[in-house]
C-alpha positions in Angstrom: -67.0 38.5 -82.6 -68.3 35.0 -83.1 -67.6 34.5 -79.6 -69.7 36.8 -78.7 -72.2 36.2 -80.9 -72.0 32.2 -79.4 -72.3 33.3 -75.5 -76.3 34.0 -75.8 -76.6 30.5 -77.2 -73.7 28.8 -74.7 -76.0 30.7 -71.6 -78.8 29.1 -72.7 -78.2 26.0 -73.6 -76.9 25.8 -69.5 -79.9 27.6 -68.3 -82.2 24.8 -69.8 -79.3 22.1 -68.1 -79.6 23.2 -65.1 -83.2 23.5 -65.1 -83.6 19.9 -66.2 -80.9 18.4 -63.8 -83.8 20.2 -61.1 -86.3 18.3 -62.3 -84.9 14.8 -63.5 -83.4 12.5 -61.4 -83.3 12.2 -57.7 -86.9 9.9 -57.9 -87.4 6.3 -57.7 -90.0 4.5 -59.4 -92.2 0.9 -58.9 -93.8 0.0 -61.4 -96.3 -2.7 -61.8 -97.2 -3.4 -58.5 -100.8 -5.5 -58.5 -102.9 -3.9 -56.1 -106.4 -6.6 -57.1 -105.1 -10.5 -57.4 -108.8 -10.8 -59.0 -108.5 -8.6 -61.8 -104.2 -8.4 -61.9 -105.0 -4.4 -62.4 -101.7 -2.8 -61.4 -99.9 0.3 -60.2 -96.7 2.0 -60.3 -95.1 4.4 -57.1 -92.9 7.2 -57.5 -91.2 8.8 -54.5 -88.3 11.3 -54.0 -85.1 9.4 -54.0 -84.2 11.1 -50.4 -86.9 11.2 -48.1 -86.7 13.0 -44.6 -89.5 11.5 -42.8 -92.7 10.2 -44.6 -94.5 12.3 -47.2 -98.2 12.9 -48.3 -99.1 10.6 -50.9 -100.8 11.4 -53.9 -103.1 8.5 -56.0 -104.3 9.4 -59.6 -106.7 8.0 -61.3 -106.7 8.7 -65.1 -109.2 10.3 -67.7 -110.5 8.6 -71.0 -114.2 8.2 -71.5 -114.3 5.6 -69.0 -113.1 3.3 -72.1 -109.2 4.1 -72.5 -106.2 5.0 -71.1 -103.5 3.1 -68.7 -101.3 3.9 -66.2 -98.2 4.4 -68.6 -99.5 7.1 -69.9 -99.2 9.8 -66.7 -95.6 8.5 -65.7 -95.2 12.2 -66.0 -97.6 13.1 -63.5 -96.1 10.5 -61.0 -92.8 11.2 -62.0 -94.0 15.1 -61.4 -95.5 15.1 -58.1 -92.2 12.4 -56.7 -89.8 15.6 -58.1 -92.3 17.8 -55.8 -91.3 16.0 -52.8 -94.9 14.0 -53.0 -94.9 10.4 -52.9 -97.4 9.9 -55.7 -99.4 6.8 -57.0 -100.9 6.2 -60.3 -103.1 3.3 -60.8 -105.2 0.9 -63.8 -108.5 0.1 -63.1 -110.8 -1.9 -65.6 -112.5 -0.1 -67.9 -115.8 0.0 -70.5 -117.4 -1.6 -72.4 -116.4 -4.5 -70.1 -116.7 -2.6 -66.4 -119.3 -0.5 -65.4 -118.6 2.9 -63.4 -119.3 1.3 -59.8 -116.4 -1.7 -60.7 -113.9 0.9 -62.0 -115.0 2.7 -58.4 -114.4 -0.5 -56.3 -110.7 -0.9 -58.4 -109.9 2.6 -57.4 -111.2 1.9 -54.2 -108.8 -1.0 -53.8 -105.4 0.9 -54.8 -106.2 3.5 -51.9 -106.6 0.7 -49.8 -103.7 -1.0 -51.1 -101.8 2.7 -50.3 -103.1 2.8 -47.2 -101.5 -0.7 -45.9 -98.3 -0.9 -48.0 -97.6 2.7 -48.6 -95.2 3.6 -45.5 -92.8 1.0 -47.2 -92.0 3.7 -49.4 -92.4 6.2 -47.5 -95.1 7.5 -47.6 -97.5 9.1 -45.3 -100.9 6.5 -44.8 -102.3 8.9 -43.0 -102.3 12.0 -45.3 -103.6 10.2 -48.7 -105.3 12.3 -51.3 -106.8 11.5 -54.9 -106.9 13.4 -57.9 -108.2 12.5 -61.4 -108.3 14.1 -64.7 -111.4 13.5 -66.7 -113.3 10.6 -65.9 -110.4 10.0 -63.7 -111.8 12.3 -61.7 -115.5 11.3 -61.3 -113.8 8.1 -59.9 -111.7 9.9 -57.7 -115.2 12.4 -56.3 -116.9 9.1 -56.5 -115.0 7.3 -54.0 -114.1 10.2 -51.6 -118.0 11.3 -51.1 -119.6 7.6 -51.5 -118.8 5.5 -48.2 -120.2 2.4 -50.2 -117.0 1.5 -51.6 -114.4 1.7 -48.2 -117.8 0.2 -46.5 -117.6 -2.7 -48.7 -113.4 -3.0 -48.4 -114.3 -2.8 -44.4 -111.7 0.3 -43.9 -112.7 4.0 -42.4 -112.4 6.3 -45.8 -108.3 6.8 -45.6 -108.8 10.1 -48.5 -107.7 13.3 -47.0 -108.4 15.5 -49.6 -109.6 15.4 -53.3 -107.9 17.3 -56.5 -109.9 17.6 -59.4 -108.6 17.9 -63.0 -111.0 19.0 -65.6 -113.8 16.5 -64.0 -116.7 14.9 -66.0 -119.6 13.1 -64.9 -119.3 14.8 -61.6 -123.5 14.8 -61.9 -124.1 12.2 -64.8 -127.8 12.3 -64.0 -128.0 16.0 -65.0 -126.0 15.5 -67.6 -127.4 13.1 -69.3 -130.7 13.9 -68.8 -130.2 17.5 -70.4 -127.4 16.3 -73.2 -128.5 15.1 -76.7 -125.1 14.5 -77.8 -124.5 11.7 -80.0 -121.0 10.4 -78.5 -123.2 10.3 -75.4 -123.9 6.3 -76.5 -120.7 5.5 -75.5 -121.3 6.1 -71.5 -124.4 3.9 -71.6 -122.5 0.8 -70.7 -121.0 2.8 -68.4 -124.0 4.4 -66.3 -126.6 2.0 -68.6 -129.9 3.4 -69.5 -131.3 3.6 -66.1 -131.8 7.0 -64.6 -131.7 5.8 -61.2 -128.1 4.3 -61.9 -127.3 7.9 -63.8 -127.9 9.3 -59.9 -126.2 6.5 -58.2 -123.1 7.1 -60.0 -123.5 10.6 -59.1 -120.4 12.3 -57.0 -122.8 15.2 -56.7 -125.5 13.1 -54.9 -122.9 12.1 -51.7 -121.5 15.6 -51.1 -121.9 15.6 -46.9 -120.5 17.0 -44.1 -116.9 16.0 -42.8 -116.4 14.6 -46.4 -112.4 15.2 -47.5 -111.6 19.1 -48.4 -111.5 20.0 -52.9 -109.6 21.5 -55.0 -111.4 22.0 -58.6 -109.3 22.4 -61.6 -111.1 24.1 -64.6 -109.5 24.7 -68.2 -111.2 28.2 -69.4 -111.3 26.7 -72.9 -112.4 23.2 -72.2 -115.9 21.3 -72.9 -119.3 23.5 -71.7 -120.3 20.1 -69.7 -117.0 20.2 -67.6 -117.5 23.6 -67.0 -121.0 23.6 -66.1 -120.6 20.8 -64.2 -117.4 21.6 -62.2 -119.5 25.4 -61.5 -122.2 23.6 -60.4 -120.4 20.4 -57.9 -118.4 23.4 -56.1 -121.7 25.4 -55.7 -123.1 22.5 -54.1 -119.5 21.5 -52.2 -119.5 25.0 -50.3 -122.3 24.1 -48.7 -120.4 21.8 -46.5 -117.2 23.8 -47.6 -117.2 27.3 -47.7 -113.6 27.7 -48.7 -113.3 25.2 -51.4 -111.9 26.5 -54.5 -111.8 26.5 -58.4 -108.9 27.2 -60.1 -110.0 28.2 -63.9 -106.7 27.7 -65.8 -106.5 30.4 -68.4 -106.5 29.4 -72.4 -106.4 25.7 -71.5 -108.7 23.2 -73.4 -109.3 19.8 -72.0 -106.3 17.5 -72.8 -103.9 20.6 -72.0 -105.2 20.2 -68.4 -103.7 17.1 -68.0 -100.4 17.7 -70.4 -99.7 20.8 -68.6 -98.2 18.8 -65.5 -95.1 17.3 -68.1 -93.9 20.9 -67.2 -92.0 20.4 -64.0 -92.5 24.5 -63.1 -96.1 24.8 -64.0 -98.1 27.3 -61.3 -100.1 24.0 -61.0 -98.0 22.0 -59.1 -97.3 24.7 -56.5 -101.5 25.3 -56.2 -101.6 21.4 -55.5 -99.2 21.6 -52.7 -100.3 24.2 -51.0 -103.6 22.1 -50.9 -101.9 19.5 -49.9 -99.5 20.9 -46.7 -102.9 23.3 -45.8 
């Protein structure tokens, strides 16, 4: 009897084995790899541990107000996307109240081009990069795939070959802070500063164009009225140039969850991001 009463919990307990020996494993990580001798801001690669051929290559930039967060913090997104058969990227870049948004933009700027020239040595594919970005992560990442300022300055054609988007902020900063009267909104002034013409400068929304790398818009259902406005509103303005571009709205998930969703190595997520990716 007590046998029997054991087998449900013996079946399970090798279900969830079995599904964690599918995801763990089988990657190899480098981490701390400075991509900016200037500023020592650094990045760590993941990749499948047995690669047939090169893969697409995947660079994330992360959220935080601009003002926090690090690379260390989205090893399981790297570690994620590597277990997916992507070879992914996560970088640093310099942050407020020290940076402003077009310096974090040039740093992000700098790890693609960094990808572009070093990342076949672990092999990856230079020629199919893509960004994503949770957050503010991924204004940065809008930022530099739409505004050729940044590759112009670094004196390489734009190497992005498509752009995921995470729960997005600041895609339009000039709408939003010219509507918002929020009072944590004091905190992106040394960001964007006080200027309205740098609020539009810093603007994803204002360097949407044709021939511009191909979106895919994440969107929490439950998440902050400004990312959802604003996300609404970017891919409004996107299928202009791109018809098909889509939003995914993620049911019941709030902001954070967006991100925190990808430490589970089956969510739908993943599969919606490589589709994107091999399309």
């Amino acid at each position: 009897m007590k046998k029997l009463l054991y087998a449900p919990l013996i079946l399970l307990i090798i279900c969830i084995l079995l599904l964690v020996g599918c995801s763990v494993h089988r990657i190899s990580s480098f981490k701390h790899i400075t991509y900016n001798n200037e500023s020592k801001m650094g990045l760590d690669v993941y990749k499948p541990k047995k690669l047939k051929g090169s893969k697409e290559v995947l660079v994330f930039v992360h959220g935080g107000n601009w003002n926090s967060g690090n690379k260390n913090m989205y090893r399981f997104f790297g570690k994620g996307m590597a277990r997916k058969g992507i070879v992914s990227v996560v970088i640093d870049y310099r942050l407020s109240p020290f940076s402003t948004y077009d310096v974090m933009a040039m740093d992000a700027a700098k790890a693609v081009k960094w990808v572009k020239e070093n990342i076949a040595t672990y092999g990856g594919d230079s020629s199919k990069i893509f960004v994503s970005g949770h957050s503010a992560g991924g204004h940065l990442a809008a930022l530099i795939a739409t505004d050729e300022t940044y590759f112009n300055a670094l004196k390489i054609n734009n190497p992005i070959h498509g752009v995921v988007l995470i729960d997005a902020f600041g895609l339009d900063m000039y709408k939003y802070l010219t509507i918002s009267r929020a009072p944590k909104d004091a905190m992106y002034l040394p960001v964007f500063s006080k200027d309205p013409a740098t609020w539009k400068k810093g603007s994803p929304a204002n360097y949407l164009h044709q021939g511009m790398p191909p979106f895919l818009i994440f969107l929490g259902e439950r998440t902050h009225h400004s990312i959802i406005f604003g996300s609404y509103d970017f891919l409004g303005s996107i299928r202009k140039f791109q018809p098909d571009a889509q939003l995914i709205v993620v049911k019941k998930k709030k902001h954070i969850p967006m991100i925190v969703q990808f430490i589970n190595p089956y969510n739908k997520a993943y599969k919606q991001i490589l589709e994107f990716i091999h399309k």
